[in-house]
C-alpha positions as CSV (number, residue, x, y, z in Angstrom):
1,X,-124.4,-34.5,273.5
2,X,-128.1,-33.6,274.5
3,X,-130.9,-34.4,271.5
4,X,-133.0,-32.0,270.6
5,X,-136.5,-32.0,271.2
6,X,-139.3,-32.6,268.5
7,X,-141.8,-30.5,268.8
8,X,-145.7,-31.4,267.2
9,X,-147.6,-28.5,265.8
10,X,-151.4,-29.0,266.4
11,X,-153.4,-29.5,263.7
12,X,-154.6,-27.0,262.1
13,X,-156.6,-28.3,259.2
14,X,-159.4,-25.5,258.3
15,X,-162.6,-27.0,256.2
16,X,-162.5,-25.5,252.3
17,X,-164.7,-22.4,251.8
18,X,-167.4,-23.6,249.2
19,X,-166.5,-23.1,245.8
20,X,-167.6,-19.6,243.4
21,X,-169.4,-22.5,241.0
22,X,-171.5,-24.3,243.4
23,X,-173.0,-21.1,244.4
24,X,-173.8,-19.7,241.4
25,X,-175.3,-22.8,240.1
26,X,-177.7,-22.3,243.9
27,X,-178.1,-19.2,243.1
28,X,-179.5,-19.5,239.6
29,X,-182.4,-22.0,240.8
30,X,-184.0,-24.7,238.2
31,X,-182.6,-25.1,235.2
32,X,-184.0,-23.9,231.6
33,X,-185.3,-26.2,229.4
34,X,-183.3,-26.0,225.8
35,X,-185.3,-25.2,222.9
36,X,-182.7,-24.7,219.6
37,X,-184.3,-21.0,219.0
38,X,-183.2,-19.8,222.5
39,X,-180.2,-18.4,223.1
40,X,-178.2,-19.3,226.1
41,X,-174.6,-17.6,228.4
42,X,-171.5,-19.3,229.7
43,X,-172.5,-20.8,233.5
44,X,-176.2,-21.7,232.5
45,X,-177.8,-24.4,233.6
46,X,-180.2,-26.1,230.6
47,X,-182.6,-29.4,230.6
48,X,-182.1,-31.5,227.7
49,X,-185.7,-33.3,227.8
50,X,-184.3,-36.1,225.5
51,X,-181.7,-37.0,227.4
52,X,-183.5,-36.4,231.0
53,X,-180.5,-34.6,232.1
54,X,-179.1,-31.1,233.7
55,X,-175.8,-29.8,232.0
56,X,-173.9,-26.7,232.3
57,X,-173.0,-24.5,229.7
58,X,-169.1,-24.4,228.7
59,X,-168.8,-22.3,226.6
60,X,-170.7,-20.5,223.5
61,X,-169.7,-19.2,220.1
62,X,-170.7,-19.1,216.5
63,X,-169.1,-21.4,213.2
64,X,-168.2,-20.1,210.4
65,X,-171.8,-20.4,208.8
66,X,-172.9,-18.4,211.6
67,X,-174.2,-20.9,213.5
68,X,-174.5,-20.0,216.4
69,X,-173.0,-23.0,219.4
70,X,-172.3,-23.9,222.6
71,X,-170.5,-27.0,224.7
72,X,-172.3,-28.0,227.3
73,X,-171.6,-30.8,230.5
74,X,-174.4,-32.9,231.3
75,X,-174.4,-35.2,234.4
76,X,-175.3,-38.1,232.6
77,X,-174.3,-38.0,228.8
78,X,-170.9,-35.9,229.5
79,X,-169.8,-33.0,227.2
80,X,-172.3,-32.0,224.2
81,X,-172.2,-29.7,221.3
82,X,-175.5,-28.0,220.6
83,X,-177.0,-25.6,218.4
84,X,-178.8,-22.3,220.0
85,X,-180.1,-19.9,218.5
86,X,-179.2,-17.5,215.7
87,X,-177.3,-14.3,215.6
88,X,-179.4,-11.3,215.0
């Protein structure tokens, strides 16, 4: 009985397209310095001048006081909540 040839497929491995975050975050430029008064949107980039560190914003919403919040990934410190400013 004659075995069957195994045949290799070439490789055919293509590079990953660069993701949708990276270039938005390029295409917003330098970061914003956060000030509690200002008022900031989901995909931001913000300067805490404390910490010395670039974060993104998560997300943003308001408590129940009306307080209005947002959650925010820094590079160095990790996930923060911060204030922003209030609902007008």
């Amino acid at each position: 009985m004659a075995r069957a040839k195994t045949v290799k497929k070439a490789d055919t491995k293509q590079p990953d397209p660069p993701r949708k975050k990276e270039k938005e975050k390029a295409a917003q430029g330098a970061p914003r310095e956060y000030a509690q008064g200002e008022t900031y949107e989901e995909g931001e980039m913000i300067y805490h001048k404390v910490w010395d560190d670039v974060g993104e914003v998560l997300e943003v919403g308001t408590t129940d006081d009306g307080i209005r919040k947002m959650k925010v990934h820094f590079e160095k410190v990790g996930v923060k909540n911060l204030r922003m400013g209030q609902v007008g």
